[in-house]
C-alpha positions as CSV (number, residue, x, y, z in Angstrom):
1,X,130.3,125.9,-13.7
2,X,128.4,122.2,-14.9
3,X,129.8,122.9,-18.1
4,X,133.6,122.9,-16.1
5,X,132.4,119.9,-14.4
6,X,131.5,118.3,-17.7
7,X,134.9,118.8,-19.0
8,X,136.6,117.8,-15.8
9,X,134.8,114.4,-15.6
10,X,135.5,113.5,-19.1
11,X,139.1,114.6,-19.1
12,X,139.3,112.2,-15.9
13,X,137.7,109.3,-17.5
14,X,141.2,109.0,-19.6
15,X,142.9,108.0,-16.2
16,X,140.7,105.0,-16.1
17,X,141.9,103.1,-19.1
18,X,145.5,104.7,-18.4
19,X,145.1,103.0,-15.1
20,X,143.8,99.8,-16.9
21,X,147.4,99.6,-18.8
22,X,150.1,100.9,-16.4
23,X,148.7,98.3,-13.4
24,X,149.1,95.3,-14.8
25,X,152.1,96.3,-16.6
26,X,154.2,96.8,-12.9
27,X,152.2,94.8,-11.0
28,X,151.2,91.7,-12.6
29,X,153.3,91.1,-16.2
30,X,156.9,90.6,-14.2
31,X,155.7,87.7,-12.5
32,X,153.4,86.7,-15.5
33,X,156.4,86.6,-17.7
34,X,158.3,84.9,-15.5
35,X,156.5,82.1,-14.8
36,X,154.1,81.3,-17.5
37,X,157.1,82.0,-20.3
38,X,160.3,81.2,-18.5
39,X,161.8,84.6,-18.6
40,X,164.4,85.2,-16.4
41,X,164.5,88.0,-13.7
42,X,167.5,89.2,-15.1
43,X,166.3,89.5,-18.8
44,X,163.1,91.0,-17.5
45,X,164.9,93.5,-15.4
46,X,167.0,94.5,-18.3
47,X,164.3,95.3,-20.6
48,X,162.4,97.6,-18.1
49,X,165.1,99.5,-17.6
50,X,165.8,100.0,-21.3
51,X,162.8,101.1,-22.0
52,X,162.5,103.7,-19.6
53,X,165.6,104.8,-21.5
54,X,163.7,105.0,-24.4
55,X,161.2,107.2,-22.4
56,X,163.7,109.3,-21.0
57,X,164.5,110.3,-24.4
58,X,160.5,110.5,-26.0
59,X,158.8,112.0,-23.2
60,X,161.2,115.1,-23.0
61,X,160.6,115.6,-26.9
62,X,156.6,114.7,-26.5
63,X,156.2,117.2,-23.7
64,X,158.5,120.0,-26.3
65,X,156.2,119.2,-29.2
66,X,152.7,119.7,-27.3
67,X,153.8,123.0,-25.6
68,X,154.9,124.3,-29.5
69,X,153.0,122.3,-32.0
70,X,149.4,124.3,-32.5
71,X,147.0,121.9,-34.5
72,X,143.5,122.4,-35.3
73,X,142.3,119.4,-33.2
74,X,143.8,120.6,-30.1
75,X,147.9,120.7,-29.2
76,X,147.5,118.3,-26.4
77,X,145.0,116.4,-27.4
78,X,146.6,116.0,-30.5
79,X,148.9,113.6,-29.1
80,X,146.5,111.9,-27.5
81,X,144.7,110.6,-30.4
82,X,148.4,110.0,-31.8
83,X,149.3,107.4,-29.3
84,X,146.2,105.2,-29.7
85,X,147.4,103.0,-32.5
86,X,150.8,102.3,-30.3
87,X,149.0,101.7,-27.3
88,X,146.2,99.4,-28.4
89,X,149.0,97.1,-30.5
90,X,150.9,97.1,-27.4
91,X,148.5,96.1,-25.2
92,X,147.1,93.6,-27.8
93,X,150.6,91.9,-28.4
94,X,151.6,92.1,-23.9
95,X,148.3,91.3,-22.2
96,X,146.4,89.5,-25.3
97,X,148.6,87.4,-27.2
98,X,150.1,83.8,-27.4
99,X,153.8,84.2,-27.4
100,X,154.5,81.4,-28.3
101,X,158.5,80.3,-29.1
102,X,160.0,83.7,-29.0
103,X,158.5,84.5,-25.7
104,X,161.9,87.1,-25.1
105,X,162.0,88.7,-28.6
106,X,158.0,89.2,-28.6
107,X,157.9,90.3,-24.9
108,X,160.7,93.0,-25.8
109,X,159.0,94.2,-28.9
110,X,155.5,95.0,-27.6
111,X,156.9,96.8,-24.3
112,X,158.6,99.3,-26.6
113,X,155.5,99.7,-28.8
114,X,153.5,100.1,-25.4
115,X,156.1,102.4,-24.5
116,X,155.7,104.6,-27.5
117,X,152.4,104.3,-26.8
118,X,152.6,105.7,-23.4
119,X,155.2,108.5,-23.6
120,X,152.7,109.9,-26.5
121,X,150.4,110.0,-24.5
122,X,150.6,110.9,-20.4
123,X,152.8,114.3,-20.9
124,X,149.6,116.1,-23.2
125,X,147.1,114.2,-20.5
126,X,149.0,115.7,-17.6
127,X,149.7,119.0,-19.4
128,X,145.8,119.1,-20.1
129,X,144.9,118.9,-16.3
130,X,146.6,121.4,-15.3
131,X,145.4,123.8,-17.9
132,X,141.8,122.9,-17.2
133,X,141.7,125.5,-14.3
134,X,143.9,128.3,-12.9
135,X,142.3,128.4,-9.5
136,X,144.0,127.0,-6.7
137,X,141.7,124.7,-4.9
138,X,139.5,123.8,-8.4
139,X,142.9,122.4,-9.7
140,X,143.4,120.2,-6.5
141,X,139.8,119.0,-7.4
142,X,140.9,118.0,-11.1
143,X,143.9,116.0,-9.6
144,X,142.0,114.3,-7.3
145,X,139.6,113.4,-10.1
146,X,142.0,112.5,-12.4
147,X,143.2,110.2,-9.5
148,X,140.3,109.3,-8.5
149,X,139.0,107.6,-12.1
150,X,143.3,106.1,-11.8
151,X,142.9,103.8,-8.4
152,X,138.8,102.8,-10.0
153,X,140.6,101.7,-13.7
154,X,143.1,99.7,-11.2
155,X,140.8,98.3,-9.1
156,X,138.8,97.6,-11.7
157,X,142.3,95.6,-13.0
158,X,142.5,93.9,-9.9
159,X,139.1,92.4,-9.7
160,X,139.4,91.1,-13.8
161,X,142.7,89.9,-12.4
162,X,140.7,88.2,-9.2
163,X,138.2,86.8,-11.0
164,X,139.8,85.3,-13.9
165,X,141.1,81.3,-13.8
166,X,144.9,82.2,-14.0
167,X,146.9,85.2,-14.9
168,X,147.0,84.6,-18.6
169,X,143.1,84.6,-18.8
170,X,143.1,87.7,-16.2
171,X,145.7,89.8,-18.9
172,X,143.3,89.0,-21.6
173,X,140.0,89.7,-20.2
174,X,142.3,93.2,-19.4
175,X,142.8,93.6,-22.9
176,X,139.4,93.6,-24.2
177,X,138.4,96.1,-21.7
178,X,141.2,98.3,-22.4
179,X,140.2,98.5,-26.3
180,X,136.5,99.5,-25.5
181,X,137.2,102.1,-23.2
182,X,140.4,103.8,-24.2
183,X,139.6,104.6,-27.7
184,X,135.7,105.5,-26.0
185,X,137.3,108.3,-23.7
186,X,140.0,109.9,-25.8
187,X,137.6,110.6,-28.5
188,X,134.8,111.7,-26.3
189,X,137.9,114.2,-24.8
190,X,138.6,115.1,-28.3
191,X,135.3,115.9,-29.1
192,X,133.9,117.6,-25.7
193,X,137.3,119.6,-24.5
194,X,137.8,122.8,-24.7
195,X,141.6,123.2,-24.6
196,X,142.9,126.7,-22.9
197,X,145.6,128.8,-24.9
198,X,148.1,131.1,-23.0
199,X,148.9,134.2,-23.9
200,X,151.9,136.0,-24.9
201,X,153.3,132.2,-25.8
202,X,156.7,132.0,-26.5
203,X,158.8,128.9,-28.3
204,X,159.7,126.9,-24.9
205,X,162.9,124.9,-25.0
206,X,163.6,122.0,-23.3
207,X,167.3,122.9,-22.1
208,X,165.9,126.2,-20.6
209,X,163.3,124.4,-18.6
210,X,166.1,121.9,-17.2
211,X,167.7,124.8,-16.2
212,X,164.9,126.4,-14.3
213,X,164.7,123.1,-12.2
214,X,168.3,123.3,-11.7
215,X,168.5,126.8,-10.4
216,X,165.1,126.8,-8.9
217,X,165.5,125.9,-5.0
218,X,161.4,124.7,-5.2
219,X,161.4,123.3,-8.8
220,X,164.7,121.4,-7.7
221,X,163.4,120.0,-4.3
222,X,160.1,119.0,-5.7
223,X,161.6,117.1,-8.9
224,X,163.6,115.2,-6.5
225,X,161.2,114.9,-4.0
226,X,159.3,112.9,-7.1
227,X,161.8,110.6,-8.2
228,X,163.0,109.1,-4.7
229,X,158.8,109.0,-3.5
230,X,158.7,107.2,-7.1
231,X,161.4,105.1,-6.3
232,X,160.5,103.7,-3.0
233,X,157.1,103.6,-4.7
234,X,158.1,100.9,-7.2
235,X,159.5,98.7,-5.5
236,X,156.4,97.3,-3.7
237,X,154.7,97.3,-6.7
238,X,157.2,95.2,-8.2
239,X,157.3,92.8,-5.6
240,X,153.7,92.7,-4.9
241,X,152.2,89.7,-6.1
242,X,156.1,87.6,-5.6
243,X,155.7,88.6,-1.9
244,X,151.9,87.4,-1.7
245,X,152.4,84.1,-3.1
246,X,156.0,83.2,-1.6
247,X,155.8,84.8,1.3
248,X,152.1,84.1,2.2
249,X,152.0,81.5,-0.1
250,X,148.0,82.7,-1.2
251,X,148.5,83.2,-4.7
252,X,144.7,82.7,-4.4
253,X,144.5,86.4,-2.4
254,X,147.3,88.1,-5.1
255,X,143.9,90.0,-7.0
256,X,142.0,90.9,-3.5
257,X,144.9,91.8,-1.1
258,X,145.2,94.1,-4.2
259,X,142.0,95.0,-5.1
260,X,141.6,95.9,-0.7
261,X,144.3,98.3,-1.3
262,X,143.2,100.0,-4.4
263,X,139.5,100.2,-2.5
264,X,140.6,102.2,0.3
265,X,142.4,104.4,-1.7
266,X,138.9,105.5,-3.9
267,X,136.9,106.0,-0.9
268,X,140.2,107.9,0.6
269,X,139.3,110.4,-2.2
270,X,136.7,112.8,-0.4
271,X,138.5,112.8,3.0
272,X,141.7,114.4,1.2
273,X,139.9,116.5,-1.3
274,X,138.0,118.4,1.7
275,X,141.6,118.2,3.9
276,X,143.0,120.3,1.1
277,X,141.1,122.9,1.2
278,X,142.2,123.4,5.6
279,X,146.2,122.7,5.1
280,X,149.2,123.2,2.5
281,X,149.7,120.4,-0.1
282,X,153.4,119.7,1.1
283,X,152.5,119.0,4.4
284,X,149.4,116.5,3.3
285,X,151.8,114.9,1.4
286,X,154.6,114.5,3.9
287,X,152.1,113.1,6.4
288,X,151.0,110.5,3.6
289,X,154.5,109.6,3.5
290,X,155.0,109.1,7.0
291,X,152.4,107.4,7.6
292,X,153.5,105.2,5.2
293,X,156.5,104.7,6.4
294,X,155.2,103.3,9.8
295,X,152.6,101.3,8.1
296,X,155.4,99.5,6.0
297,X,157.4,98.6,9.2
298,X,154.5,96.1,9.9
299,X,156.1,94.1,7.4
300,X,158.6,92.6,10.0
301,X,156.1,91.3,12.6
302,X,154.3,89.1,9.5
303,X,154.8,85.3,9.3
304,X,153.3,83.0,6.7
305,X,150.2,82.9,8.4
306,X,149.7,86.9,8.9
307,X,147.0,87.3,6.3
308,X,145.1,89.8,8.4
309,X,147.7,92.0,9.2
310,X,148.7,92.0,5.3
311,X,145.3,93.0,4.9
312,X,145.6,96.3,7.3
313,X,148.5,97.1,5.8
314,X,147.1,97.1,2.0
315,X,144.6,98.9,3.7
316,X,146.2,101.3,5.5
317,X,148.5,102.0,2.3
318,X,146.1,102.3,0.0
319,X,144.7,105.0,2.0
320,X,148.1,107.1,1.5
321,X,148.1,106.3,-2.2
322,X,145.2,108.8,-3.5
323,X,147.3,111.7,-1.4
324,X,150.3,110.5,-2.9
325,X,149.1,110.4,-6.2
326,X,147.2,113.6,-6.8
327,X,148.6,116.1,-4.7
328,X,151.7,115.9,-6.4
329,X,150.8,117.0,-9.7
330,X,148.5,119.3,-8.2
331,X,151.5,121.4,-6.7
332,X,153.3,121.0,-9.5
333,X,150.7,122.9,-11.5
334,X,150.7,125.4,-9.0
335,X,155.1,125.4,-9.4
336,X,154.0,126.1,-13.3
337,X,151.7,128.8,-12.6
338,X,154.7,130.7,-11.0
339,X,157.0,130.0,-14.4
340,X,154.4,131.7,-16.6
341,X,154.0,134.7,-14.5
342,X,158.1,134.6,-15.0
343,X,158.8,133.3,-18.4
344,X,155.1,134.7,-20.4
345,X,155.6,130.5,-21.8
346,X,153.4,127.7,-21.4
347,X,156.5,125.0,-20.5
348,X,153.4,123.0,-19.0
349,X,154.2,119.9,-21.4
350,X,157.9,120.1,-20.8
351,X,157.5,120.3,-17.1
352,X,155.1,117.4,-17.3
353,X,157.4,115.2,-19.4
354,X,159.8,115.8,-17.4
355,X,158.1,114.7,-14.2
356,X,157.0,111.7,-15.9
357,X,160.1,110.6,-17.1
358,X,161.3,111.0,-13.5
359,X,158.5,109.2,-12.3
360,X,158.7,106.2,-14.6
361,X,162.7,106.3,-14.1
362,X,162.7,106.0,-10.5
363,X,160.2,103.1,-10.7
364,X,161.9,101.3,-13.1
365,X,164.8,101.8,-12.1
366,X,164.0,100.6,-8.4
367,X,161.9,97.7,-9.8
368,X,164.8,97.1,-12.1
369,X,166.9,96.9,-9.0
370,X,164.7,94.5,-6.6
371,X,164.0,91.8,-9.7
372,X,168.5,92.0,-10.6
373,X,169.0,91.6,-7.2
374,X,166.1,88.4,-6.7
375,X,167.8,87.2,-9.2
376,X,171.3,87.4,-7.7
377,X,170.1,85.7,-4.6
378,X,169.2,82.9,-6.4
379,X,165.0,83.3,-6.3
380,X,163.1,81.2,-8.1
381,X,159.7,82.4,-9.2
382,X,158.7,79.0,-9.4
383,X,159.0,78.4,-5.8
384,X,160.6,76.4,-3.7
385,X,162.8,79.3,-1.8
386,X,164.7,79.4,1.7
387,X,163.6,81.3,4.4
388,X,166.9,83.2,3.5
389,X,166.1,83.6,0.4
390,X,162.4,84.7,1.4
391,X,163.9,87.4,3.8
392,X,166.0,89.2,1.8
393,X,162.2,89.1,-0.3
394,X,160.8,90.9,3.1
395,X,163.9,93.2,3.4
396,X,163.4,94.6,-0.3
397,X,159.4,94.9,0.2
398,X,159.8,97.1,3.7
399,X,163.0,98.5,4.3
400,X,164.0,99.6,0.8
401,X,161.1,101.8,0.7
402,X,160.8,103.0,3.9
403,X,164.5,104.2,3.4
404,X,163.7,105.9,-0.4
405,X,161.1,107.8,1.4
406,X,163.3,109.4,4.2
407,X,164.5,111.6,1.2
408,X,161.5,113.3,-0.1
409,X,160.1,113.5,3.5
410,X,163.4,115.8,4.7
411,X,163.0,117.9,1.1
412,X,159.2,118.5,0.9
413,X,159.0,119.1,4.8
414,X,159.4,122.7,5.2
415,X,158.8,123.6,1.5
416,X,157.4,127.2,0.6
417,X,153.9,126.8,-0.1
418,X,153.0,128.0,-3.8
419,X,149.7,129.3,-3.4
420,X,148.1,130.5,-7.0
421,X,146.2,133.7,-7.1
422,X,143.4,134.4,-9.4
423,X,145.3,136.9,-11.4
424,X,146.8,133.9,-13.4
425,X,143.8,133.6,-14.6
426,X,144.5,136.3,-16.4
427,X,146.8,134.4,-18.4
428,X,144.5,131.5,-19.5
429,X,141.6,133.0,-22.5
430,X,139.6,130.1,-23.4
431,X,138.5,129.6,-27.5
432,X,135.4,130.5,-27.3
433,X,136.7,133.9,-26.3
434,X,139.4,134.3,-28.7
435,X,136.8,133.3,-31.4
C-alpha cells in the first residue's frame, strides 16, 4: 500500500510542471503577445486554432502508438521521455526568449514545437493514471492527485507571475522553473513506475474506438459533455487577465485575483476527495457546474470598482475547478474499465487522446472565438476602450460560459453511474508478477 502511494505521488508530481506550461500558455501569453509584441487578436486567434489542428491530428496517433507500441522503458512512459526535447525548446523559445523583429513568425514556430511537445506527452500521462489502479474509489484518489499537484504547478505560475516586474520577466522566471522540474519528475517517473500490462491485449484501432463513442449512449454523452464543459471553460481563461486590467483596470491584481482562484481550488481537494466516496461522480460534477454557473452570473452586478466581489467569485470558482478537473477523467477511467471487460483491449491511450484532443479543441476553439470576435469589435489591448466595447468584454466572460455549460449539465444529469468492480482487477497483472 506505501509502495502504491509512492507511485501515485510521483506519477502526480508530472501534473505540476504540465501545470507550469499549459497556464501561462492560455492565461497569460494572449495578452503577453499582444501587447508587448504587437500581435494582433486576429493573428493570435488564428494560430491557436491551427494548432489545435495539428493536435487533433497527433494526439489521436500518440494515444494509438502508446496503447500498441511495447518498449522496454515502459509504453507510456515511453512517450513521456520522447516529448521532453519539444517541450523544453518550446517553452525556451515562448516564455524565455527575445523575439525580436519576427515577433509573428517566431511566436508561430515555438507554439507548434510546444504543441508537439504537448500532444507527446498528456495522452501516455493520462493513460498512466488510469492504469495505476483498477479500484473504484483508489482511482478517484489518483485523479484528485494528479489534479491536485495541476492547480499547485498553476498557482505556483501565478505567484512567479505576481511577483515578477512585468509579464515578460514573469514568463521567464516561468521558464527556468519549468526546465528544473520537468525533466526532475519524468525521469524520477521513469525510473520509480511500475507500468501495468493488460491481458489478452489486442491491436486497438483508432476508427474502432471512434466508433464505440459513437454507438455508445455513455461514451457519447460523456465525450460531449467534455468538449462543451471545455468550451465554456476556455473562454474565461482566455479573457482573464484582458477582463482584470480593462474592466477593473488593476493590472496590478492580474497574478493574485489569479493565484486566489487557483488557492481555493487546492484546499478544495480533500472536501471533494472525501465527498466522492458518499455520492456518484456525475452528480458531483453537475453540482460543480451549477454552481458555477450562478457564481458566473455575479459578473453582471460588478463595476470598475467591484474588486471584492471579483475576489468571491475567483474564489468561489476556483472551488468548482478541482471537481471539474479530476472527476472527469476519473469516470472516464471507470467508462474504460467497461470497454476492456467488452473488447479484452487496452484502448486506454486512444480514449485518452481522444478526450484531450476534445478538451484542447473546445478551448481553443472557444478562446479562438472570444479573441476573433475582440477583435471584430474593435478592442484594443492597449487600452483606451468604450464602455460598449468593455461590455460586450463582460458578455463574453459571463454569459458565453454560463450558456456552454447548460449542455453538459442536461447530458451528464441523469447519467448511468459506471461503478468498477474489483474483478477488473483481474485484468491488470503488474511486472513484477509476469516476471
Amino acid at each position: 500500500m506505501r509502495q502504491n502511494y509512492l507511485q501515485h505521488i510521483i506519477y502526480a508530481s508530472n501534473a505540476l510542471s504540465l501545470a507550469l506550461i499549459i497556464f501561462p500558455l492560455f492565461i497569460f501569453v494572449s495578452e503577453h503577445y499582444a501587447r508587448q509584441f504587437g500581435i494582433s487578436l486576429l493573428g493570435i486567434g488564428v494560430i491557436f486554432l491551427i494548432v489545435r489542428l495539428l493536435d487533433g491530428i497527433l494526439d489521436p496517433l500518440v494515444g494509438w502508438a502508446s496503447d500498441n507500441l511495447n518498449v522496454p522503458v515502459g509504453k507510456r512512459k515511453f512517450w513521456l521521455l520522447i516529448s521532453l526535447p519539444f517541450t523544453l525548446f518550446g517553452v525556451w523559445g515562448l516564455f524565455g526568449s527575445n523575439l525580436g523583429t519576427f515577433a509573428f513568425q517566431h511566436f508561430a514556430f515555438y507554439i507548434v514545437i510546444l504543441t508537439i511537445g504537448l500532444s507527446l506527452l498528456t495522452p501516455p500521462f493520462y493513460s498512466l493514471g488510469a492504469e495505476l489502479s483498477g479500484e473504484y474509489v483508489e482511482r478517484s484518489r489518483i485523479t484528485f492527485f494528479r489534479e491536485g499537484f495541476f492547480l499547485l504547478g498553476t498557482i505556483l505560475a501565478a505567484l512567479i507571475y505576481a511577483m515578477a516586474e512585468g509579464s515578460t520577466q514573469a514568463l521567464k522566471n516561468i521558464a527556468t522553473v519549468i526546465f528544473i522540474s520537468h525533466p526532475l519528475t519524468i525521469i524520477i517517473s521513469a525510473f520509480v513506475i511500475k507500468e501495468r500490462c493488460i491481458a489478452h491485449q489486442n491491436k486497438s484501432e483508432i476508427f474502432s474506438v471512434v466508433k464505440a463513442i459513437r454507438v455508445n449512449k455513455k461514451l457519447k454523452y460523456f465525450f460531449l459533455s467534455q468538449f462543451f464543459n471545455a468550451a465554456a471553460n476556455g473562454i474565461p481563461g482566455a479573457l482573464f487577465a484582458f477582463f482584470v486590467i480593462h474592466k477593473l483596470q488593476r493590472e496590478d491584481l492580474v497574478g493574485l485575483l489569479m493565484l486566489l482562484y487557483l488557492l481555493s481550488g487546492v484546499l478544495s481537494v480533500p472536501l471533494w476527495i472525501k465527498i466522492s466516496k458518499l455520492f456518484k461522480k456525475s452528480d458531483l460534477w453537475c453540482a460543480s457546474i451549477f454552481f458555477s454557473m450562478i457564481v458566473f452570473s455575479l459578473v453582471f452586478f460588478m463595476n470598475t470598482d467591484s474588486i471584492f466581489l471579483f475576489s468571491v467569485i475567483c474564489l468561489l470558482t476556483g472551488i468548482c475547478v478541482s471537481a471539474d478537473s479530476a472527476l472527469p477523467t476519473s469516470i472516464q477511467a471507470d467508462l474504460l474499465d467497461e470497454d476492456l471487460k467488452i473488447v479484452k483491449s487496452n484502448r486506454s491511450g486512444t480514449f485518452f487522446s481522444i478526450l484531450s484532443v476534445i478538451n484542447k479543441t473546445a478551448a481553443a476553439l472557444s478562446g479562438g472565438f472570444v479573441l476573433l470576435f475582440l477583435y471584430a469589435v474593435d478592442f484594443d489591448p492597449l487600452g483606451g476602450n468604450s464602455e460598449e466595447i468593455l461590455f460586450w468584454l463582460t458578455c463574453l466572460y459571463a454569459i458565453a460560459p454560463i450558456t456552454l455549460k447548460v449542455l453538459p449539465l442536461l447530458l451528464m444529469f441523469r447519467f448511468p453511474e459506471t461503478n468498477s468492480d474489483q474483478s477488473i482487477c483481474l485484468l491488470y497483472t503488474s511486472d513484477a508478477a509476469d516476471e
